[in-house]
N, C-alpha and C positions, 0 to 999 in steps of 0.2 A: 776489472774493477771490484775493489772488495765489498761486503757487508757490512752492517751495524754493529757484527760482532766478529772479533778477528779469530782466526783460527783455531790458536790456542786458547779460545775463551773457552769458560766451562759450557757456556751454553750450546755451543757447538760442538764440542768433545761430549756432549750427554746424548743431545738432539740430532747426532749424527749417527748413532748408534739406530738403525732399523729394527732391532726389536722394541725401543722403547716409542720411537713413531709410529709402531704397529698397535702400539695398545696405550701409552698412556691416554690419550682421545676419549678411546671409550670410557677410561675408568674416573675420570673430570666428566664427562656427560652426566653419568650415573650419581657421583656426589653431588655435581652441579643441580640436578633434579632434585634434591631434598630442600631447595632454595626455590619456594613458590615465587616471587618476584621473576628471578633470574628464568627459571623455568618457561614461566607464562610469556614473558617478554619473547624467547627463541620463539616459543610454539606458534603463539598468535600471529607471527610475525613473518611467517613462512611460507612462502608462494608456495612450495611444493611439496604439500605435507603429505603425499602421497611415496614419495620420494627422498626418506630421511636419511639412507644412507648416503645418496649422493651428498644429498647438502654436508654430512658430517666428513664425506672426503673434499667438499669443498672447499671446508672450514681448515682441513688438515693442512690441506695444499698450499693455504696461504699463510698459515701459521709455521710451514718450513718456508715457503718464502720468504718471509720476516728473519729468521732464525736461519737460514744455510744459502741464502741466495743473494745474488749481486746487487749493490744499492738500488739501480733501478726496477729491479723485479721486484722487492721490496717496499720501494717506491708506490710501485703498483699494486702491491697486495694490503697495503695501508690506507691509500685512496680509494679503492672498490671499499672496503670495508665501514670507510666515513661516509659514504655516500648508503648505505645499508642501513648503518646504525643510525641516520639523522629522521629514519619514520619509525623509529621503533621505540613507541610512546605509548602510554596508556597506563590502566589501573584493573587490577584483580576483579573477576566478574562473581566470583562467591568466596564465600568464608575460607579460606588455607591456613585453619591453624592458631593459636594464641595470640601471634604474634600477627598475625597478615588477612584482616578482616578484608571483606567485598570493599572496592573503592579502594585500595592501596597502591598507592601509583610505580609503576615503574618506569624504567627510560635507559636505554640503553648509554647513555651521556652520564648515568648516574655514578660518582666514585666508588659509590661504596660497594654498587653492580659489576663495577669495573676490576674494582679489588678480587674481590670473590671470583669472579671466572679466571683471575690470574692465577688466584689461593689456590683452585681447583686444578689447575693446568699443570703448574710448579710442584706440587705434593703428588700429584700422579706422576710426573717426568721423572721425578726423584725417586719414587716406590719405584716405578719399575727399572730405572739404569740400575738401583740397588739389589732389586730382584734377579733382573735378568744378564747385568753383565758386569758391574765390581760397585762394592760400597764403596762411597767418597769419605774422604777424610770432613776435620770438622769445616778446616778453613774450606775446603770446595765446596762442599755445599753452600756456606755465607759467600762463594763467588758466583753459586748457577743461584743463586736466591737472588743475588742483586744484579745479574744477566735478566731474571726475568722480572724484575721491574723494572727494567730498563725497557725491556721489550713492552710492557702492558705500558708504559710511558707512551711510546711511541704508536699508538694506538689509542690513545688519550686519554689517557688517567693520571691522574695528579699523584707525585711523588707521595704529598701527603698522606694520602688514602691507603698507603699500603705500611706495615710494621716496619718499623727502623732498622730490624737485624734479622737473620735467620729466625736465633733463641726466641724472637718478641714475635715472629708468625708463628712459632712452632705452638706456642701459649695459646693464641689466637684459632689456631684451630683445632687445638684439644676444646678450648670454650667453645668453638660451635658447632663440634658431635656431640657436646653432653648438653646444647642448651633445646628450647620447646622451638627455637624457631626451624629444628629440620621437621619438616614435615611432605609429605608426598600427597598429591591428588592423584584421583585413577587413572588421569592421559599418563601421570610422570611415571607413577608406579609401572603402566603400559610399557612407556618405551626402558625404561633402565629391565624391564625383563626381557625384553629382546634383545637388547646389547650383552647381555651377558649368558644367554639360550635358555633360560628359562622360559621362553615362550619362541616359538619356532616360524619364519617364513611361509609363505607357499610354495616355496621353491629350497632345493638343497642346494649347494655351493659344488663345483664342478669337480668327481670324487678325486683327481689331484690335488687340490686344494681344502679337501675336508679337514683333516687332520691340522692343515695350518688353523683351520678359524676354527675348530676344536680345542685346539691349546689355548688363540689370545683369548677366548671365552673363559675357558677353564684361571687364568691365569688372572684377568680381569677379575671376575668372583674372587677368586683367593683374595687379589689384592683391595680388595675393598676394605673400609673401617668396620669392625666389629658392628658396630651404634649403627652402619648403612647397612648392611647385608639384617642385619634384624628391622630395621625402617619398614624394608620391604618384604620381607616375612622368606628371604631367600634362604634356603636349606647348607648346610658346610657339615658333609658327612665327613667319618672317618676316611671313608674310598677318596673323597673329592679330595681331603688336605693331602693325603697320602699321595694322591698322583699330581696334585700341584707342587708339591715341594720336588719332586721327580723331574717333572717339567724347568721348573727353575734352575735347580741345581745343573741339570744336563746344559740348558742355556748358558748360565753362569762359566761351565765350563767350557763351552767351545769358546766363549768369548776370553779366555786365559792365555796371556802370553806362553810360549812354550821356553824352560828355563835356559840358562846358559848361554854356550855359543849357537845356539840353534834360533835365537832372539835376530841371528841376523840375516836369516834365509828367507823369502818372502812366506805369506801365508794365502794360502791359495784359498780361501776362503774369504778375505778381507773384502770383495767386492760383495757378500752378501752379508753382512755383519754390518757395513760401512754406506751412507751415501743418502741418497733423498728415496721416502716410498711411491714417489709419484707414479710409476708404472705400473704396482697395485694400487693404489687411491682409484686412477683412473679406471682401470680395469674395472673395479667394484660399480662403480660408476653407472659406467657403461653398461654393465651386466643388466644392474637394475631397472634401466632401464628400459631394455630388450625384456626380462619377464613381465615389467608392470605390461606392455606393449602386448604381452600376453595373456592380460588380465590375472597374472599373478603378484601378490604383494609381500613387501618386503613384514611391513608390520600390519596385517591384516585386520586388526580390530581399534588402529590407530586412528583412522579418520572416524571413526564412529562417537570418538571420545574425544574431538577436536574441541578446544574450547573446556571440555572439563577442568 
């Protein structure tokens, strides 16, 4: 039985790519966090704040369910999710900003809340298939643009609430990197430095695996907005662009058809380029779990600032 979105949908031909499931996540977390409202709503709202990375593979899992998985898995990553979102209510407990005094309510049910975590999901998916494995023409992008308000529909946000075309979000979010309302508190600023290793674990990642969450780090930072990576007072030396664009590029290219008649040989590589991340999601999961159980933390100075 198929999905919400058929094969040949962009959104499926984007979100099927594992290197952009590997990282667009973080780098929407991290813009997502310049949105006190948005922000405080995840935080406050979170059974296991000791425990962010599982939650954010949680969050991944059901968002390729939605987007690569059969209508009833789908089914069901849409119903957990409304049942999640129907307590997550409330209003800012101090000042965040010009725009976002003590008392300002948020609510996960909110459009305009709703909009904005799609804004941030869609502009990350986009940076990084662009980064990591081909630029889309204009008209695909206006198809994965209106894939994924289809998909934040389906999740429940009103058509309305989100820009009519690509070109009218594209506006939309140059206005709100250059307006007062990005702003960070010290939890938000806390965790967008962990996600991107500027603040480091108790624990190292298993040394097979370094080098993988060395790149989507490295590669995260790179792809951030100018206006975020200065929010948070995050460093982009010469070294760093230099071995980002390195990184990219090499991605870029293994994900390159090979020309000619050779286009019709398999590629032995297609099963790790291609497919759902679930078998890392969980992993990571897992992991975290096993350290916290050893009293080591994933974001160490994160419960301290709970509520910040």
């Amino acid at each position: 039985m198929g999905g919400y979105f058929a094969a040949d949908s962009m959104a499926v031909q984007v979100m099927g790519n594992r290197a952009v499931g590997l990282t667009y996540g973080q780098r929407a977390l991290v813009i997502g966090a310049t949105c006190p409202p948005l922000f405080a709503g995840t935080m406050a709202h979170t059974s296991t704040p000791q425990l962010p990375y599982t939650r954010l593979m949680r969050t991944a899992r059901l968002f390729e369910a939605v987007f690569l998985g059969s209508r009833e898995q789908a089914d069901q990553a849409l119903a957990h999710t409304a049942r999640r979102h129907a307590t997550v209510t409330g209003a800012l407990s101090g000042d965040t900003g010009p725009r976002f005094p003590a008392g300002t309510p948020y609510s996960a049910t909110d459009p305009h809340l709703m909009y904005l975590t799609m804004a941030f999901a869609f502009d990350s998916a986009l940076t990084m298939q662009e980064l990591l494995v081909r630029g889309l023409t204009q008209g695909e992008r206006e198809g994965l643009y209106a894939d994924f308000v289809r998909w934040a529909e389906l999740f429940g946000m009103p058509r309305s609430a989100a820009p009519s075309s690509y070109a009218a979000f594209r506006a939309d979010m140059r206005a709100y990197l250059a307006s007062d309302g990005l702003w960070l508190t010290e939890q938000a600023r806390a965790v967008g430095s962990y996600l991107v290793g500027a603040r480091r674990a108790d624990y190292a990642a298993p040394p097979p695996l370094r080098p993988l969450f060395a790149g989507m780090r490295l590669v995260v930072l790179g792809a951030l907005p100018g206006q975020v990576r200065a929010a948070y007072g995050f460093s982009w030396r010469p070294a760093q662009r230099l071995a980002f664009e390195t990184v990219t590029r090499a991605t870029r290219a293994a994900h390159r058809r090979p020309p000619g008649p050779l286009r019709a040989l398999p590629d032995p590589a297609a099963g790790m380029k291609r497919g759902t991340n679930d078998w890392l999601l969980g992993g990571v999961a897992r992991a975290e779990r096993w350290h916290l159980s050893q009293g080591r933390h994933s974001m160490p100075d994160l419960l301290a600032r709970r509520g910040g």
